[in-house]
Structure formats: structure tokens, C-alpha cells
C-alpha positions in Angstrom: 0.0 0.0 0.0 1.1 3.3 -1.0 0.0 7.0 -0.8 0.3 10.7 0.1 -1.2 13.8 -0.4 0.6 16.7 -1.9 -1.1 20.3 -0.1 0.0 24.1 -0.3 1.2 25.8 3.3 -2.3 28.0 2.7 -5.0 25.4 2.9 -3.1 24.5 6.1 -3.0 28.1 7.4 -6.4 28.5 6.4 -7.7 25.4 8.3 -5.9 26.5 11.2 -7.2 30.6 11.6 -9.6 30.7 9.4 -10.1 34.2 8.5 -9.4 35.3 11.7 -9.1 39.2 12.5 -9.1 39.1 8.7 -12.5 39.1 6.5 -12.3 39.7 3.2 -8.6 38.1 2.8 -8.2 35.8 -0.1 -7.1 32.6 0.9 -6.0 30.7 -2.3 -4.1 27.1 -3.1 -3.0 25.3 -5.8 -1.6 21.7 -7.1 -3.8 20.0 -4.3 -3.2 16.1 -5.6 -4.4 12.7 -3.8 -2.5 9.3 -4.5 -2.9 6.1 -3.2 -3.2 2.5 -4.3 -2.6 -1.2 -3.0 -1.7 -3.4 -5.0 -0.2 -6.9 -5.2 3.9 -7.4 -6.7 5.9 -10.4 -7.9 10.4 -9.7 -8.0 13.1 -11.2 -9.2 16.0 -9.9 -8.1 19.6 -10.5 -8.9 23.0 -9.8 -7.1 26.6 -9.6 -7.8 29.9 -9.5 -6.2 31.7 -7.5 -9.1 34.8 -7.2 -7.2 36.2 -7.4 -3.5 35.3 -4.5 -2.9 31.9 -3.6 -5.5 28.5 -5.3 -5.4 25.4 -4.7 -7.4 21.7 -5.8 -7.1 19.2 -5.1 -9.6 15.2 -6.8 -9.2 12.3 -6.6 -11.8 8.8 -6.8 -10.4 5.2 -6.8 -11.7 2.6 -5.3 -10.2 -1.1 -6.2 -10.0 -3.0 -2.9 -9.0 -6.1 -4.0 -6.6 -7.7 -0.8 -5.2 -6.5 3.3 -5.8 -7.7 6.7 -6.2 -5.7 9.3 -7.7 -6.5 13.2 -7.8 -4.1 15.8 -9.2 -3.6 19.5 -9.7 -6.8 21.3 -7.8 -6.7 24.6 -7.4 -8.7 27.0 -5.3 -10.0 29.9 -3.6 -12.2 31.1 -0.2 -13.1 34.7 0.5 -15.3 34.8 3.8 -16.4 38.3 4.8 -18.4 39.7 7.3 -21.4 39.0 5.1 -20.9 37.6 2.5 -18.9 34.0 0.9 -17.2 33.3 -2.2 -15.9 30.1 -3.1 -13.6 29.1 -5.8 -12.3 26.0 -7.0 -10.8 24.6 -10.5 -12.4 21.7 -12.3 -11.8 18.1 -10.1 -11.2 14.6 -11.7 -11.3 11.9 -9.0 -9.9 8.6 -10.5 -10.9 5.1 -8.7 -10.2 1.9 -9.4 -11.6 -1.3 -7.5 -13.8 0.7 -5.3 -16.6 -2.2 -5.5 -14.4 -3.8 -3.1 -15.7 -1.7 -0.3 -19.0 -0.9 -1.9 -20.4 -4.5 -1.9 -18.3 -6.2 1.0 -16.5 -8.3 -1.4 -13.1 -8.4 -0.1 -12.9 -12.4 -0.3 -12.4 -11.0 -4.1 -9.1 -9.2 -2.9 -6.9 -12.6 -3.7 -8.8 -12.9 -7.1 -7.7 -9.2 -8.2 -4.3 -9.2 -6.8 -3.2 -12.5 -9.1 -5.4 -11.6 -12.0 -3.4 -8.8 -13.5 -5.8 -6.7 -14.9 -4.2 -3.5 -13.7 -0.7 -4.6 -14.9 2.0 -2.5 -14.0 5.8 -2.5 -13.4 9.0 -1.6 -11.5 12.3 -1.8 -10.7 14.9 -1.4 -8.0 18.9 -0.9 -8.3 21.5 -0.7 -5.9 25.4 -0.8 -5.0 27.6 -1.5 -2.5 31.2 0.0 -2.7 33.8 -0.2 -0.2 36.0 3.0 -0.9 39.0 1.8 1.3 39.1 -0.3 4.8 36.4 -0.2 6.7 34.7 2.6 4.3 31.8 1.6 2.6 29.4 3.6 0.4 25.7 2.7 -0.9 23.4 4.2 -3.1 19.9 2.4 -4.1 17.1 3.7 -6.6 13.5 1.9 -5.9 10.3 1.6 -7.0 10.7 2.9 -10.6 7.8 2.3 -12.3 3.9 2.9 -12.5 0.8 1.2 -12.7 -2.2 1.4 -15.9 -5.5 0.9 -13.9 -8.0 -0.1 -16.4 -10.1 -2.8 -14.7 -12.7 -1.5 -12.2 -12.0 2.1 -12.7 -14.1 5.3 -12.5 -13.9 9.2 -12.6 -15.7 11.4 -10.8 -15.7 14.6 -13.0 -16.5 17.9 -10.6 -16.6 21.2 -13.0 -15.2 24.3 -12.1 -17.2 25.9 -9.4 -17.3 29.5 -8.7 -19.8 30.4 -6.1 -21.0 33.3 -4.0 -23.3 34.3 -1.4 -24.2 37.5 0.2 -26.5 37.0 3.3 -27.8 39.0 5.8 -25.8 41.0 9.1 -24.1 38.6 11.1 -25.4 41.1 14.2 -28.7 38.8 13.8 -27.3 36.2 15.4 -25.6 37.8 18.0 -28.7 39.8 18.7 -30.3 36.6 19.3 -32.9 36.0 16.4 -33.4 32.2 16.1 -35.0 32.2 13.3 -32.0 33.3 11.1 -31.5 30.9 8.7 -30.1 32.9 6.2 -27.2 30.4 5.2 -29.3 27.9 5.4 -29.1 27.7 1.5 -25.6 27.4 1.5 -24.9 23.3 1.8 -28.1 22.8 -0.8 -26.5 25.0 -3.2 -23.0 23.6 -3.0 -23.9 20.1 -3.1 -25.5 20.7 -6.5 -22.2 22.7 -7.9 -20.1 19.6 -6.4 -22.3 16.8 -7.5 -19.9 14.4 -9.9 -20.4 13.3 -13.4 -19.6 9.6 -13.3 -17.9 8.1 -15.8 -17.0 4.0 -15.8 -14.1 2.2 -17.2 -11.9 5.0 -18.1 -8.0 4.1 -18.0 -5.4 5.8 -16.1 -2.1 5.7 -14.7 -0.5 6.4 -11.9 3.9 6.2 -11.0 5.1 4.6 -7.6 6.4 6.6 -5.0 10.3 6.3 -6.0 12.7 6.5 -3.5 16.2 7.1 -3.3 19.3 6.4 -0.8 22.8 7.1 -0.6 24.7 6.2 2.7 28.1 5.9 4.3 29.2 3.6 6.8 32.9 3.6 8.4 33.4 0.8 11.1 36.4 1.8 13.7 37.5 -0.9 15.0 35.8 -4.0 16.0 33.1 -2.5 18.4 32.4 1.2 16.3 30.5 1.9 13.5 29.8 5.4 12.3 26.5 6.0 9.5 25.3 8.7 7.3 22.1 8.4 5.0 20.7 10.7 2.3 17.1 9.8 1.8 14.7 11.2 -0.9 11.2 10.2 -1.8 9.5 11.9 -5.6 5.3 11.7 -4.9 3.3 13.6 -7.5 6.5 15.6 -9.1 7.5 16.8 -5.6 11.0 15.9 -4.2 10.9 15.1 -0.3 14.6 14.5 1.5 15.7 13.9 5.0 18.9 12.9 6.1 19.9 10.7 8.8 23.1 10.0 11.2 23.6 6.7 13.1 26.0 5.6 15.4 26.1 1.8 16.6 
């Protein structure tokens, strides 16, 4: 199983203050994207010692896509004012596959999908080991290269772009105590019909693995010491994530 979501530092800061001591500023995001999908993988690896001192692994795997849902580059934007609401947001295409799964209980069927093959993908891992001089040993490793066609089970949920607004009545109504004011009451009737999906069945898509990458270092002082440095780095949706690690053992 695999997945991630790729957001903008606003929606965060929005979900956090809200407009705060602020009404009437914009709060805006872009490249909002969804990704995540199980699926079912056969390897065969192979190994080398090249030298004393170099080794290299390489392994070939297919992939048998089960279940995933995949959304990519939505934009948006939310003005909230003492009065009034606009909301923004671009056009949304929502990409399943095996969601019948879940939808009719039939996850005796999960065995069935994983070996059939019907979302057929593919990926590969290579790596080194390198022992600079005594007791110094670099690595470096590439995996999960590769992507998966979902074709079998698959749906889209098309949303269009939405731009919406609402002016309503003095917020002072409420605060002045009238129960009866029910002047957003429109508000979730309206925006459901704006967000409700176009379904489409058995359209293809594809979606890459999350690739990730290592490079380390290990020196070993004597018999009892061992010194460790790691470069890490993960690509999900186009977007680079590192860390870096240090271990001492």
C-alpha cells in the first residue's frame, strides 16, 4: 500500500485561523493532488559480487493494481467576509479503481484481483555496494521505478469548475439573538448541486510509484564502532521530499 497527499502551506494556514481578525482576505491554493493505491507485486532480483570491494543488485517486479484513487492539480479559492462567501475552485477529476471492493463487502475477491493482473504494472529497484577503502563503505539504491495502468474497475468522478458566492444578511442577527435566522441555510443545498460528480465508468489511467532514493556511508572503527550517514529522498506527484539521517552503533 502506498500514498500521500501533496497540499499548499495555505489550505493549512487556512484550516488553522480561518479568517481570523481578517474578512475579506483571499485565501487561495494550488496543485492540491491525492495518490494512493494497493496493489499486489511479484520480484526477481539478482545480485553480484563485481569485485572485492563492489557489489550490485538489480530486481524486476510486476505489479497487480487492486484498489487506488488518484486526484491531481486542484486549485482554489475562499473569501469569507463579514457578510458575504465566495468560493472558488478549479475543475476536479477523481480517478478510482476497485472501489466495489468496499462498496459490496467483497473483499474475499481481494486474492482474485491481486493475481489476476488486470491493472498490470511494473518496477524496478537498483543498488550498489562500494567499499572506498578499509572499513569505508558507500551505498546508493534507486526503488520503486515504475507505474501502474488501472484499467479494470475504474471510475472518474468529474466535478466542473465551481465558482460560487453568497451575500446574506448581518451577522449582528445572530448575535442579537434571532433564532429564526437561517439565512445560510441555502448554503450546503446549493453547493452540493455545484459539487455533485459526473460519473464516468471504465476509463484508463495511470499512476507512477512513489520512487525513492538512498545514498549512505558507513565507516566501522575498529571492531566494536560503527559510524552511519544516509541521504534519503522520496518523488510523490512531481514533488521531491529528503531527510537525512546519522547513526551511530
Amino acid at each position: 500500500v502506498d500514498g500521500g497527499i501533496v497540499y499548499p502551506r495555505t489550505l493549512i494556514q487556512f484550516l488553522g485561523t480561518g479568517t481570523g481578525d481578517e474578512p475579506g482576505k483571499v485565501f487561495a491554493f494550488e496543485n492540491l493532488g491525492v495518490q494512493a493505491q494497493w496493489y499486489h507485486e511479484l520480484a526477481l532480483g539478482f545480485g553480484r559480487q563485481i569485485s572485492d570491494r563492489l557489489s550490485i543488485g538489480v530486481r524486476a517486479k510486476a505489479l497487480s493494481g487492486i484498489a487506488g484513487i488518484n486526484i491531481d492539480d486542484v486549485a482554489g479559492a475562499f473569501i469569507s467576509d463579514i457578510d458575504s462567501l465566495y468560493i472558488y475552485t478549479s475543475p476536479i477529476n477523481i480517478y478510482t479503481a476497485g472501489a466495489s471492493l468496499f462498496e459490496n463487502g467483497g473483499a474475499d475477491d481481494i486474492f482474485g484481483r491481486a493475481t489476476a493482473f488486470n491493472n498490470v504494472g511494473y518496477a524496478f529497484d537498483f543498488g550498489f555496494n562500494f567499499e572506498v577503502i578499509d572499513n569505508l563503505i558507500i551505498s546508493a539504491s534507486i526503488n520503486d521505478l515504475g507505474a501502474i495502468n488501472w484499467e479494470n474497475d475504474t471510475k472518474l468522478y468529474k466535478i466542473n469548475e465551481v465558482s460560487y458566492s453568497f451575500k446574506g444578511e448581518d451577522f449582528l442577527e445572530v448575535v442579537d439573538g434571532n433564532t429564526n435566522f437561517d439565512a445560510f441555510s441555502e448554503i450546503p443545498d446549493s453547493l452540493g448541486v455545484l459539487y455533485d460528480p459526473e460519473v464516468i465508468e471504465n476509463v484508463s489511467y495511470r499512476t507512477s510509484l512513489t520512487t525513492k532514493f538512498y545514498a549512505g556511508a558507513n565507516y566501522n572503527l575498529g571492531e566494536m564502532h560503527s559510524f552511519g550517514a544516509l541521504l534519503y529522498g522520496d518523488v510523490f506527484k512531481g514533488t521531491f521530499n529528503p531527510g537525512f539521517g546519522l547513526s551511530y552503533n
